[in-house]
DRENDO-1510 file (C-alpha; in Angstrom, 1 decimal, always signed):
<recs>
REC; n; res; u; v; w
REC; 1; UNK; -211.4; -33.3; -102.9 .
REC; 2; UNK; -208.2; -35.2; -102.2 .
REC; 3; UNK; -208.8; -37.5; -99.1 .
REC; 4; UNK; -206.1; -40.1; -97.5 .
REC; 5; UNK; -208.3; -42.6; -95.6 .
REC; 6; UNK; -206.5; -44.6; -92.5 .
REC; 7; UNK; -207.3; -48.3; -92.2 .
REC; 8; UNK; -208.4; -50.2; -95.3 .
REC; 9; UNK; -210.6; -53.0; -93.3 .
REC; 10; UNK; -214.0; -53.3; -94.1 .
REC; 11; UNK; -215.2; -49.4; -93.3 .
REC; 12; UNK; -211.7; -48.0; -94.8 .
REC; 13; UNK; -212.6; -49.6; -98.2 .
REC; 14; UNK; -215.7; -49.0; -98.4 .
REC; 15; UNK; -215.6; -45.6; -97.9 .
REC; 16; UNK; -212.6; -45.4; -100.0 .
REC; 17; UNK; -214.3; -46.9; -103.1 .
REC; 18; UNK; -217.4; -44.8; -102.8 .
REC; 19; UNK; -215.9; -42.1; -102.1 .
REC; 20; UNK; -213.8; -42.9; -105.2 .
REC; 21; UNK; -216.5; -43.4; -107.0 .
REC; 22; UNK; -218.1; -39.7; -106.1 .
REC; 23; UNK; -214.8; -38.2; -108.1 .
REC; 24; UNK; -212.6; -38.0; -104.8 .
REC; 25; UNK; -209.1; -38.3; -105.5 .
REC; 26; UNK; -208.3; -41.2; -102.5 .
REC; 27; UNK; -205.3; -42.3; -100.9 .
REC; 28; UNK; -205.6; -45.5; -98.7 .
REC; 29; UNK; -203.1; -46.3; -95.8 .
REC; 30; UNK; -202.5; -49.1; -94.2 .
REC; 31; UNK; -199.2; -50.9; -92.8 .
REC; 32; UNK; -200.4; -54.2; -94.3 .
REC; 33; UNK; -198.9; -55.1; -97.6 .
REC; 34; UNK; -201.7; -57.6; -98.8 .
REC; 35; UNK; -203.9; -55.1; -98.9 .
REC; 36; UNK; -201.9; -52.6; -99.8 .
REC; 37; UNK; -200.9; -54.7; -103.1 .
REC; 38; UNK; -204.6; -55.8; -103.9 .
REC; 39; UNK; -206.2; -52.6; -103.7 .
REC; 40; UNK; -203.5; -51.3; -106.3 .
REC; 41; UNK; -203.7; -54.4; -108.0 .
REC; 42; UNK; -207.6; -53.1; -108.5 .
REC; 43; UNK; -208.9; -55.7; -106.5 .
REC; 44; UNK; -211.1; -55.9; -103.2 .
REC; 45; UNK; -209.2; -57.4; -100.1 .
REC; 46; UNK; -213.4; -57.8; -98.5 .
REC; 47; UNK; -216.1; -59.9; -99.8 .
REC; 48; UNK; -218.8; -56.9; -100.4 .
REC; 49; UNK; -221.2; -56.9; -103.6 .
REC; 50; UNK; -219.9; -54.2; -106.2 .
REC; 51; UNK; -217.3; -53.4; -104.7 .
REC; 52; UNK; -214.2; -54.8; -106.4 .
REC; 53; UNK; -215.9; -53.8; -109.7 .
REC; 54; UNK; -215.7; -50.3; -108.1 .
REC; 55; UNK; -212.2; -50.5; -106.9 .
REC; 56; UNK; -211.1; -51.8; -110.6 .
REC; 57; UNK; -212.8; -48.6; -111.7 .
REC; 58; UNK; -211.2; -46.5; -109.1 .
REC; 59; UNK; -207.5; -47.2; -109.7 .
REC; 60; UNK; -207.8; -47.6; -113.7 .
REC; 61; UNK; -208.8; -43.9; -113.5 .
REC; 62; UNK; -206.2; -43.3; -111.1 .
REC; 63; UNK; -208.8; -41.9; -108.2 .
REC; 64; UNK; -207.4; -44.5; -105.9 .
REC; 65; UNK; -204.2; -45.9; -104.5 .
REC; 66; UNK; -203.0; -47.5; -101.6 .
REC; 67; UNK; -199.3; -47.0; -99.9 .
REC; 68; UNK; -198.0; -48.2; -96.4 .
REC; 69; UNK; -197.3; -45.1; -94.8 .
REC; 70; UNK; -199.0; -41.6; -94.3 .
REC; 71; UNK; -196.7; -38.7; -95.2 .
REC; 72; UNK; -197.5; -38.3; -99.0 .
REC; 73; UNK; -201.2; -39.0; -98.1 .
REC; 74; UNK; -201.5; -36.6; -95.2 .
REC; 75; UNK; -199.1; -34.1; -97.1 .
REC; 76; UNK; -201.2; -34.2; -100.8 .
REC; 77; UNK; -204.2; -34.3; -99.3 .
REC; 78; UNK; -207.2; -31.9; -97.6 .
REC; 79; UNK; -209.2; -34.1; -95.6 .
REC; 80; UNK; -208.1; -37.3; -93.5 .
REC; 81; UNK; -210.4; -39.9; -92.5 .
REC; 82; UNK; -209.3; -42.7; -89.9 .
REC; 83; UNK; -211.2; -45.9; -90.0 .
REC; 84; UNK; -209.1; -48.2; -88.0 .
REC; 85; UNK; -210.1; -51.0; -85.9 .
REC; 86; UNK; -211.3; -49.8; -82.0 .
REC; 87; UNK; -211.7; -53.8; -80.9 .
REC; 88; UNK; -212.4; -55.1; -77.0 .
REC; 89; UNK; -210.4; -55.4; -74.5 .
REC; 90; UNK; -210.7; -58.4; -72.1 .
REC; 91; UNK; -212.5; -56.3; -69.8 .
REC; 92; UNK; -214.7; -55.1; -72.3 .
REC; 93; UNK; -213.4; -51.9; -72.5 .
REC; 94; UNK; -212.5; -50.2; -75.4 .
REC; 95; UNK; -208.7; -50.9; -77.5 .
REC; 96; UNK; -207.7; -47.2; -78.3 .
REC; 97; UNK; -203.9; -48.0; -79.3 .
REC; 98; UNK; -204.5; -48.3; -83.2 .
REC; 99; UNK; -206.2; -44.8; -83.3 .
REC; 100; UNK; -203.9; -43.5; -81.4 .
REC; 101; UNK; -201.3; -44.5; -83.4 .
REC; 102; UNK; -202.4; -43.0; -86.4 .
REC; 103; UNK; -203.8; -39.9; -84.8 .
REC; 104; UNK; -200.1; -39.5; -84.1 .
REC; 105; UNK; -198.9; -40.4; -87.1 .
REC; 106; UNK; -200.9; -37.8; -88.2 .
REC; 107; UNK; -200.4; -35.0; -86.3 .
REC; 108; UNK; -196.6; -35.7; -86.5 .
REC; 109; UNK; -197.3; -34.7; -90.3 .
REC; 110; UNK; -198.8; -32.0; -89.8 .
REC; 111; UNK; -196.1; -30.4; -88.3 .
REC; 112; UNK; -194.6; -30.4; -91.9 .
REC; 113; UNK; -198.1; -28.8; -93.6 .
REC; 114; UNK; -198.9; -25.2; -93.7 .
REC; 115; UNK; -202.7; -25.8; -94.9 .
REC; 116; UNK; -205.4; -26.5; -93.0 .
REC; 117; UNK; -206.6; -30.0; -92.6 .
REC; 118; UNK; -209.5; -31.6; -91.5 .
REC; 119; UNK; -209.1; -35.1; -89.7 .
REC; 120; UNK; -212.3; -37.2; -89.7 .
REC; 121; UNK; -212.6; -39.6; -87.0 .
REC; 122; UNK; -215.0; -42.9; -88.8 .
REC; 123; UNK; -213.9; -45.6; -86.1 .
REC; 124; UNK; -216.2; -46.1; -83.5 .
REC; 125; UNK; -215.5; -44.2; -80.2 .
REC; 126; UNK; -217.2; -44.1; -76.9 .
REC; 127; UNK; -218.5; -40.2; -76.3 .
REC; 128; UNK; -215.7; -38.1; -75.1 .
REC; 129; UNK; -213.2; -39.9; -77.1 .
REC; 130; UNK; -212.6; -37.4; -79.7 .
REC; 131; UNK; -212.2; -34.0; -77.1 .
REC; 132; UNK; -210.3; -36.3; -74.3 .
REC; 133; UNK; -208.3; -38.4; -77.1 .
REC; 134; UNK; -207.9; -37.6; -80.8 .
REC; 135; UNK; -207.7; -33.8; -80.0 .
REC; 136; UNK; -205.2; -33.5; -77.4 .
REC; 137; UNK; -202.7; -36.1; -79.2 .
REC; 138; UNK; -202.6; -33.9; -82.3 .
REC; 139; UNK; -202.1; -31.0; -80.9 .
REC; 140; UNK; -199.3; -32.4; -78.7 .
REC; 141; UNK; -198.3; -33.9; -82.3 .
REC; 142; UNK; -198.3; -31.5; -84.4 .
REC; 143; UNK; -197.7; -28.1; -81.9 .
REC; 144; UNK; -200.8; -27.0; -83.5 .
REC; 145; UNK; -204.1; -25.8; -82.1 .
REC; 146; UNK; -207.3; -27.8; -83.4 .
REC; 147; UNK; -209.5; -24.8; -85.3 .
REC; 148; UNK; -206.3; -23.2; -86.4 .
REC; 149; UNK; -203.9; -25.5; -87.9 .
REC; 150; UNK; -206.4; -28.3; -88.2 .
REC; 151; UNK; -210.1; -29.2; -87.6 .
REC; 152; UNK; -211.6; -32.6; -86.4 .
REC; 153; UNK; -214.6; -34.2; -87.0 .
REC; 154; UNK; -216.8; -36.8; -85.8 .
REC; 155; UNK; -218.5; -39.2; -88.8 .
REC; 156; UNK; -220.1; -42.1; -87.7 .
REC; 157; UNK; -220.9; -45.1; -90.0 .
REC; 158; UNK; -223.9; -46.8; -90.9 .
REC; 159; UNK; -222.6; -50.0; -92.8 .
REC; 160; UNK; -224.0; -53.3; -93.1 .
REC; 161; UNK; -222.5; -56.5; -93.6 .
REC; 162; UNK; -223.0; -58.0; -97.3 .
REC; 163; UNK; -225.2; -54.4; -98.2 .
REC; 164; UNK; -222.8; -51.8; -97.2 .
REC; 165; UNK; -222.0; -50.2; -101.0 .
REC; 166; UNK; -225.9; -49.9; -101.0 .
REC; 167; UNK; -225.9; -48.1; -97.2 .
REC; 168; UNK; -223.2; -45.8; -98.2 .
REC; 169; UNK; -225.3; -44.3; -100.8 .
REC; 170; UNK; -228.3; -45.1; -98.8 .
REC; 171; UNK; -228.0; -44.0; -95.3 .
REC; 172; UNK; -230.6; -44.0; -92.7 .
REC; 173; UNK; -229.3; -40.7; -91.3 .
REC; 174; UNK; -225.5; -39.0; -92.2 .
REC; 175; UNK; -224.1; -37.5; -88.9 .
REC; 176; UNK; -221.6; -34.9; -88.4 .
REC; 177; UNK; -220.3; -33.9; -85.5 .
REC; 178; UNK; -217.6; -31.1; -84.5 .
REC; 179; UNK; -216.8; -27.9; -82.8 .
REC; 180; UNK; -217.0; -25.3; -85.6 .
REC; 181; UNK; -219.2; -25.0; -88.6 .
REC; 182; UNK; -216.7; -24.8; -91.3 .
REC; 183; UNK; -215.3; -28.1; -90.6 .
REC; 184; UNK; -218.5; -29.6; -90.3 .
REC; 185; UNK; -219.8; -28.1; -93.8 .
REC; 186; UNK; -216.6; -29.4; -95.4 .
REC; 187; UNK; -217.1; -32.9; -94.5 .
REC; 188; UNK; -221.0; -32.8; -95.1 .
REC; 189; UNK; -220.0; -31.0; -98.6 .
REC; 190; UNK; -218.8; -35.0; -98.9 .
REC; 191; UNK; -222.3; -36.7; -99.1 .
REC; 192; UNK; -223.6; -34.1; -101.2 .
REC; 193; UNK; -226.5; -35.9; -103.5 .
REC; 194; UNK; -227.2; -38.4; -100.7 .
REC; 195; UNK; -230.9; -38.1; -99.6 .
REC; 196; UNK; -230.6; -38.8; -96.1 .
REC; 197; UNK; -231.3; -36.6; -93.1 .
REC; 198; UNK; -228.1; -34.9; -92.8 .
REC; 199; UNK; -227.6; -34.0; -89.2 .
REC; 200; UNK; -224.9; -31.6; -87.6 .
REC; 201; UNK; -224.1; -31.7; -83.8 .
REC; 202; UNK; -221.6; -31.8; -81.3 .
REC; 203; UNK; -218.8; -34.7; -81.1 .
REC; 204; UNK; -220.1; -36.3; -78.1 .
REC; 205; UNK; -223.8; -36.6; -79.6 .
REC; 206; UNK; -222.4; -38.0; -82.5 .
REC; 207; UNK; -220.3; -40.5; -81.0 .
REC; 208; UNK; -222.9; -41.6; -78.8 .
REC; 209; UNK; -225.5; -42.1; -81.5 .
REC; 210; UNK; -223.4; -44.9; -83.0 .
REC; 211; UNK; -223.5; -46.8; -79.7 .
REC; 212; UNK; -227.5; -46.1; -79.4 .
REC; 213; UNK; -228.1; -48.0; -83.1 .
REC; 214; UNK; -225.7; -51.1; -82.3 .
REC; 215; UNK; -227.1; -51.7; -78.5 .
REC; 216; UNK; -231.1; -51.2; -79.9 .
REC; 217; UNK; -230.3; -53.5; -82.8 .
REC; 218; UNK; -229.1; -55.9; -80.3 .
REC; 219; UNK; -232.2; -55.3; -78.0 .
REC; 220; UNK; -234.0; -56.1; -81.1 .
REC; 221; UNK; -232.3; -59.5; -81.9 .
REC; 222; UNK; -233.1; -60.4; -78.4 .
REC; 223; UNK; -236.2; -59.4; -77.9 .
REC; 224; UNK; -237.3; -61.1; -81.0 .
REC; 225; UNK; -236.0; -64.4; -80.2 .
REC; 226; UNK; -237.2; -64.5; -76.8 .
REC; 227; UNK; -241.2; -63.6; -77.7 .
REC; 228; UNK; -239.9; -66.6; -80.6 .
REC; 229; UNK; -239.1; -68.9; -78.2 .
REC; 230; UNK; -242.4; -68.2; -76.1 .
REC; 231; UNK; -244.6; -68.5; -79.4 .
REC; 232; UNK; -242.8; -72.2; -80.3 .
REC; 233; UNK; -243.1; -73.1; -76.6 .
REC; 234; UNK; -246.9; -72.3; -77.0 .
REC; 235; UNK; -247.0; -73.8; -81.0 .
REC; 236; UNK; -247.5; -70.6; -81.9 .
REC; 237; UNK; -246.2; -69.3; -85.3 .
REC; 238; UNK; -243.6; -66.5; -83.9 .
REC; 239; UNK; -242.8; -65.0; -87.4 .
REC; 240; UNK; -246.4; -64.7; -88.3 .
REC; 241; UNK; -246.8; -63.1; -84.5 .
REC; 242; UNK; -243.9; -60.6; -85.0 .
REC; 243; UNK; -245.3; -59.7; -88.7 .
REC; 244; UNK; -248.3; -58.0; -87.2 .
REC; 245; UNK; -246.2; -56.9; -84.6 .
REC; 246; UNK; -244.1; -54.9; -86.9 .
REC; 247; UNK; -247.3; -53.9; -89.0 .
REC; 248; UNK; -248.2; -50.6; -86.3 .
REC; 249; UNK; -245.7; -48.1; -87.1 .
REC; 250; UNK; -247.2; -45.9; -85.0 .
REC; 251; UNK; -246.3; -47.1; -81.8 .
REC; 252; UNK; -244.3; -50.3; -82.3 .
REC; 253; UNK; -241.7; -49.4; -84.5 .
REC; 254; UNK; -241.6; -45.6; -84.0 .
REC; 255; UNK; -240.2; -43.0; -81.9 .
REC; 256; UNK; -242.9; -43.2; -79.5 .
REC; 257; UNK; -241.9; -44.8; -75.7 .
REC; 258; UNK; -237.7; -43.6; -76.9 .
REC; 259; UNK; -237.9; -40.8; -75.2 .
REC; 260; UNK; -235.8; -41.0; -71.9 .
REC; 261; UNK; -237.5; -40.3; -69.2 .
REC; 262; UNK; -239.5; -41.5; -66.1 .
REC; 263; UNK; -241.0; -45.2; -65.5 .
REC; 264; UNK; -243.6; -46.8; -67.4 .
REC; 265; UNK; -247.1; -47.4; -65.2 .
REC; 266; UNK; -250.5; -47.3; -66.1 .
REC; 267; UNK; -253.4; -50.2; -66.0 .
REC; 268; UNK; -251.6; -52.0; -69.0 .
REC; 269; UNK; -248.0; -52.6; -69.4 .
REC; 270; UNK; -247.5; -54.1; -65.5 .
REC; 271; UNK; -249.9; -55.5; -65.3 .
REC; 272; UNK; -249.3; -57.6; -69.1 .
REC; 273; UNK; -245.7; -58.0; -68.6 .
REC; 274; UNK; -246.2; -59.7; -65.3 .
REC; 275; UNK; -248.3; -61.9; -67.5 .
REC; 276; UNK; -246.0; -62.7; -70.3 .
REC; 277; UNK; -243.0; -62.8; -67.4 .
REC; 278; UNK; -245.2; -65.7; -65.3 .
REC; 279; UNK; -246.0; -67.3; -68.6 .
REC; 280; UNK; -243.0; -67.8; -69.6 .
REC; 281; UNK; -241.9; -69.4; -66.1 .
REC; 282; UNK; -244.5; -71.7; -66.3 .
REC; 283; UNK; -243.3; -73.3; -69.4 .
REC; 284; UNK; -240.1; -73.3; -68.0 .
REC; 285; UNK; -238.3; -70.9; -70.3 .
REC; 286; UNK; -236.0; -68.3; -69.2 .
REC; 287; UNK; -236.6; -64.7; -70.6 .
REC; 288; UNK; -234.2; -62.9; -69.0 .
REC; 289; UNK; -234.5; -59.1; -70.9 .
REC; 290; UNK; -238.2; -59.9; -70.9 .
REC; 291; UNK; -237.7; -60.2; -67.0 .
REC; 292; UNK; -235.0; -57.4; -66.4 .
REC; 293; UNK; -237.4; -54.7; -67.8 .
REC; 294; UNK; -239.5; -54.3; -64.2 .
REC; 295; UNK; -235.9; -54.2; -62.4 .
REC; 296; UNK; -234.7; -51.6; -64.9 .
REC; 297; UNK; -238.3; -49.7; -64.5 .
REC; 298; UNK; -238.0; -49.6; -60.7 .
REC; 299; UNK; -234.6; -48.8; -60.9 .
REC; 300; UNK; -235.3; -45.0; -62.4 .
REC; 301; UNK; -237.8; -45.0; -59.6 .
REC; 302; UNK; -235.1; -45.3; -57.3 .
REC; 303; UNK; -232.7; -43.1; -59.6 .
REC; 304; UNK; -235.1; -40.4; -58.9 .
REC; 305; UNK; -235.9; -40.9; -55.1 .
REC; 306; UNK; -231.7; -40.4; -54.9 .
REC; 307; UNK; -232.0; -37.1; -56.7 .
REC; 308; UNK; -234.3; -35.5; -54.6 .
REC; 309; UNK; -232.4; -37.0; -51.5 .
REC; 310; UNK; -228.9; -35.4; -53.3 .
REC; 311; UNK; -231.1; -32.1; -53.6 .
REC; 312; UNK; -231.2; -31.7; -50.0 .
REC; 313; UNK; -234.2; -29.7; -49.1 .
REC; 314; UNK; -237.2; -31.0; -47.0 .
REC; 315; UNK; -240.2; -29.0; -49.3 .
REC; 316; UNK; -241.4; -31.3; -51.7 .
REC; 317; UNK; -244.3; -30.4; -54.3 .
REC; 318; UNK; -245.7; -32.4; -56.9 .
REC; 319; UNK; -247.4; -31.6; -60.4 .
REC; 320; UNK; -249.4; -34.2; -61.7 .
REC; 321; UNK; -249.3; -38.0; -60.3 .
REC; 322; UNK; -251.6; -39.6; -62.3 .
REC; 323; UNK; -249.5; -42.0; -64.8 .
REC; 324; UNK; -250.1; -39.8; -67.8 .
REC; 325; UNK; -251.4; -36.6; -68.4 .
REC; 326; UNK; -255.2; -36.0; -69.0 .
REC; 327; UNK; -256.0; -39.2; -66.9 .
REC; 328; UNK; -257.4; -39.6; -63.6 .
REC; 329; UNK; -255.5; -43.3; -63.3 .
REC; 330; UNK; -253.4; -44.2; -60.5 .
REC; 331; UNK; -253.1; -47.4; -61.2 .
REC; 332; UNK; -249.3; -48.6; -60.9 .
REC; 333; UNK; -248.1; -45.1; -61.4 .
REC; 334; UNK; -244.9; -44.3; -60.7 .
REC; 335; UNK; -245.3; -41.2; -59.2 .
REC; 336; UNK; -247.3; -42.6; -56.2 .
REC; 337; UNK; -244.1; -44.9; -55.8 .
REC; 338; UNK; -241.9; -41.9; -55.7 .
REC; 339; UNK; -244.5; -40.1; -53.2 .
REC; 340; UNK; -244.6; -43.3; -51.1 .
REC; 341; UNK; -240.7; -43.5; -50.8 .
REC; 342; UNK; -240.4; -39.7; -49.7 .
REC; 343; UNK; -243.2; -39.7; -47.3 .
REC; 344; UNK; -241.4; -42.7; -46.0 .
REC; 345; UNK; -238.4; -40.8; -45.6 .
REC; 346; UNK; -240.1; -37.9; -43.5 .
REC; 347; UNK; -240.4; -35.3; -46.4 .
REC; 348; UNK; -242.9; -32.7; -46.1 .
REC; 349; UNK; -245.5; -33.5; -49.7 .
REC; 350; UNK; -248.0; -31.4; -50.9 .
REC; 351; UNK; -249.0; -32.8; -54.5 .
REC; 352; UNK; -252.0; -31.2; -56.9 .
REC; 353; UNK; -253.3; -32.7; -60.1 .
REC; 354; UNK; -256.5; -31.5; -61.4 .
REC; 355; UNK; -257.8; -34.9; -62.9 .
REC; 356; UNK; -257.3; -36.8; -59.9 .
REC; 357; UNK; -258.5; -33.8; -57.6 .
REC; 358; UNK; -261.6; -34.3; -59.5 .
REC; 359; UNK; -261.8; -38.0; -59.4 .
REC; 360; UNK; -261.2; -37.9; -55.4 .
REC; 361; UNK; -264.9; -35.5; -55.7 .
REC; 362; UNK; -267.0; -38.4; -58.2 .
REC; 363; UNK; -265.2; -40.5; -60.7 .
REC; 364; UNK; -264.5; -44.3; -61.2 .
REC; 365; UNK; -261.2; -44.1; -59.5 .
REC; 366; UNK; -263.2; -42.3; -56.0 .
REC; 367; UNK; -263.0; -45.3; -54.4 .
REC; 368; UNK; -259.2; -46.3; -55.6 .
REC; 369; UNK; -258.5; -43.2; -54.0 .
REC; 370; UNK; -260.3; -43.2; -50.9 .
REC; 371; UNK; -258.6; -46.6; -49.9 .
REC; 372; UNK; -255.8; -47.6; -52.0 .
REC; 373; UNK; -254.0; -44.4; -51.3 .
REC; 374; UNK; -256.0; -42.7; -48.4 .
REC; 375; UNK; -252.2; -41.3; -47.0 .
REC; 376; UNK; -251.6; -39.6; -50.6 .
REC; 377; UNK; -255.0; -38.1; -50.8 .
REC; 378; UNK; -254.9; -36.0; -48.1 .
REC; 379; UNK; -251.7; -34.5; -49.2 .
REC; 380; UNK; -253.5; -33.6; -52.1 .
REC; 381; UNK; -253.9; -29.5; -52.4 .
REC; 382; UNK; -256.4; -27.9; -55.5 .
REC; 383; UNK; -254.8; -24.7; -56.4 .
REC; 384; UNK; -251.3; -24.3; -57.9 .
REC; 385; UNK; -250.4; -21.7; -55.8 .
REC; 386; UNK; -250.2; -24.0; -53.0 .
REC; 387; UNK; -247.5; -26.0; -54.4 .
REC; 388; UNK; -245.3; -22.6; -55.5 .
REC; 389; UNK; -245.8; -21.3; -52.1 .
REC; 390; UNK; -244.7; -24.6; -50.1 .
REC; 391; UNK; -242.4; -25.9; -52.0 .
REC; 392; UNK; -238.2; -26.1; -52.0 .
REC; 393; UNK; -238.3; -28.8; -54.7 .
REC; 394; UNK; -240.9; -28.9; -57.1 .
REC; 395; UNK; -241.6; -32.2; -59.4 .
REC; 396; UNK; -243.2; -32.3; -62.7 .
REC; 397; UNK; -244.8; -36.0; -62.8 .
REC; 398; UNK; -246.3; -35.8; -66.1 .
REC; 399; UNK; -247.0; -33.6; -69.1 .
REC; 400; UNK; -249.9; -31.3; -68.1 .
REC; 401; UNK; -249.7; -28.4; -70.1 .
REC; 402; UNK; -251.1; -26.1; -67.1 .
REC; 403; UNK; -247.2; -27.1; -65.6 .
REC; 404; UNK; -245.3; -25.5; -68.1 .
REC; 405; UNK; -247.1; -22.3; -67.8 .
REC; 406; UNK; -246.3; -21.8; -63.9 .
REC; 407; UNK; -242.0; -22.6; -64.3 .
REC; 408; UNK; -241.5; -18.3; -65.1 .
REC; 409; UNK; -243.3; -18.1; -61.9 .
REC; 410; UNK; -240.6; -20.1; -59.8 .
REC; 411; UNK; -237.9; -18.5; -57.5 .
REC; 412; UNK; -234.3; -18.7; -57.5 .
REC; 413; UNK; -234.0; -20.5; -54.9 .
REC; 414; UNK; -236.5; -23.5; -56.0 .
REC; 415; UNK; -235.3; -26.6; -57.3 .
REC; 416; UNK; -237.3; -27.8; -60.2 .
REC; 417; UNK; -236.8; -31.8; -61.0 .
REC; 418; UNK; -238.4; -32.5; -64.5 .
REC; 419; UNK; -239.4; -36.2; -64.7 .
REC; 420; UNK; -240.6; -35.7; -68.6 .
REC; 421; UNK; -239.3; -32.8; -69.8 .
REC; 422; UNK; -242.2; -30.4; -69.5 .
REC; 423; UNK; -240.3; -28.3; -72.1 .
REC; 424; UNK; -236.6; -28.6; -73.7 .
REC; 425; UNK; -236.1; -24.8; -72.7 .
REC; 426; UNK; -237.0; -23.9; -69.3 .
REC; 427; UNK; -238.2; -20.5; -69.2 .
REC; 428; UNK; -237.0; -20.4; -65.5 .
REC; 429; UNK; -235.0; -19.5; -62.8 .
REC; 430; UNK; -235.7; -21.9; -60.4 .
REC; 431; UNK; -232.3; -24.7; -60.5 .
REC; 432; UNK; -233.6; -26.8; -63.1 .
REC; 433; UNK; -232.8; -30.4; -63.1 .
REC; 434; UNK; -234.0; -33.3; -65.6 .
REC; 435; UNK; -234.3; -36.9; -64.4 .
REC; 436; UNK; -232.2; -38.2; -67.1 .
REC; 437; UNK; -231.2; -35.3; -69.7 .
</recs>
């Protein structure tokens, strides 16, 4: 396929050579003459293992070339991928002016081509970027309509530092998203003999997912160095520490607790990260993501209290307080926080849960419930039915499968609030509403 790639900085190259290497025909842009002359001169204007070797390769076989401007590129070529720079503002905010000059540049071009052409947006965008940016400015550009004249795409990167020859060809996951199919299978048709989990979905999930791997790898770094600075405080050996740590992939470094969703609770992880939070203190260290994680956890209490205030409606039932389903423990869960707050504000709560219901009748928690939350117990109903018959606004508080089964039951005029996604298709008619999705 014959490519023109915008921006030769780190991404632009890289992509350029491998994509070189693949049996692409590739024409680099960039208005900097350096590069522009060392690229040609078969050279690598970055410091990246195997890659000048690669780009000597590349322009001796004439599968790669650099100019200054974009008209022959654009023109003599299928497929255009930008890679230019998207740096910070002083506000933090994102620097759109070098994509948007190229986007223009590009769509100014197209006014002169009668193919269709795919434009392949590699810089890092915040979600919404691409439909509210990128697409508008070509089509103002070129007079042409995006699916007609041209497509657009959304390709994010995965490159590392000092190994990012070895992550192109090795990719954790290669996303594509657009708008239509076609354009999508085109650019995918680009990684073909790549084993990676090839994923194809809209723009704005693909933009976001970038975002999502650069602020977790960051929560990493810092999480890792404050339990590090805890363990030297203590003389304990952090690496050996974070080595076991990392040995459970089942919960530790897995997809379980990434949901989003509703507060953590439970008899375990307040109660221990109170621990680790006082500890800390008392050696006179400050922790402060360590410390911000209860704020954040009451905060998406409060986030839902709002919602059902926003909903409007007086009704209020509730499926399933316990922390989790299949338990009978109350013990810092959030739902009795949300209960708490609402009965507070003069709602009118029936709530059912068949563990607990049982519990409150002989169990170990008979007593917790008898005196710790006396006020919530006699809200408590023991049929279902109850609940759909009382109830304006109906909350799912954990992941009971009796739940899921009653949501076809639900009226038109119930609102359903879905604290953990009882099911990623409602079968319902009831005016559904997830807590964060």
């Amino acid at each position: 396929m014959k490519i023109s790639i915008f921006g030769l900085g780190y991404v632009g190259t890289v992509t350029a050579a491998c994509l070189a290497k693949e049996g692409h025909d590739i024409t680099g842009v960039d208005p900097n003459g350096t590069k522009v002359d060392i690229i040609n001169g078969g050279r690598s204007p970055i410091i990246e293992k195997g890659l000048e070797s690669m780009i000597t390769d590349a322009v001796r076989e004439n599968c790669l070339r650099a100019v200054l401007r974009g008209r022959e590129a654009v023109l003599g070529s299928d497929v255009s991928i930008v890679c230019v720079g998207t740096p910070s503002k002083s506000n933090g905010s994102l620097d759109l002016k070098y994509i948007e000059r190229v986007i223009r540049e590009i769509g100014d071009i197209l006014k002169e081509k009668d193919s269709y052409h795919i434009v392949v947006v590699r810089s890092t965008v915040l979600p919404g970027t691409t439909e509210d940016v990128v697409i508008p400015e070509l089509e103002k550009a070129s007079n042409k309509k995006e699916g007609v004249g041209f497509g657009v795409v959304f390709n994010p990167e995965f490159l590392r530092e000092s190994t990012s020859v070895y992550d192109f060809y090795n990719p954790p996951k290669t996303v594509i998203g657009s708008r239509r199919g076609e354009d999508a299978d085109a650019v995918s048709s680009l990684y073909k003999g790549i084993e990676a989990p090839l994923v194809k979905t809209s723009l704005k999930v693909a933009e976001m997912v970038k975002y999502v791997d650069n602020t977790f790898h960051a929560l990493k770094v810092t999480f890792g160095n404050e339990i590090g600075n805890i363990c030297k405080a203590m003389n304990i050996d952090s690496h050996e520490v974070m080595d076991i740590f990392c040995l459970d992939t089942k919960l530790n470094l897995s997809p379980y607790y990434l949901k989003p969703g509703f507060a953590f609770g439970g008899s375990c992880l307040p109660k221990d990260l109170n621990a680790i939070v006082y500890k800390a203190m008392s050696l006179d260290l400050s922790v402060p993501l360590i410390q911000s994680i209860h704020l954040s956890n009451d905060q998406q209490i409060k986030n839902a209290v709002n919602r059902v205030i926003a909903i409007g409606k007086k009704k209020i039932g509730i499926l399933g307080f316990a922390f989790k389903a299949g338990t009978d423990d109350l013990r810092e869960s959030p739902v009795v926080a949300l209960i708490e707050t609402l009965i507070g504000k003069g709602y009118s709560i029936k709530v059912y849960d068949s563990n607990v219901y049982l519990a409150k009748l002989f169990g170990a928690n008979k007593e917790f419930i008898e005196t710790r939350i006396q006020h919530i117990s006699a809200l408590m109903v023991k049929d279902i039915d109850e609940i759909i018959t009382h109830s304006e606004v109906i909350i799912i508080g954990n992941k009971s499968p009796e739940f899921a089964e009653i949501l076809p039951r639900l009226r038109d005029e119930q609102h359903l609030f879905d604290l953990v996604r009882i099911d990623s298709n409602p079968n319902t008619i009831a005016k559904y509403e997830g807590i964060c999705w």
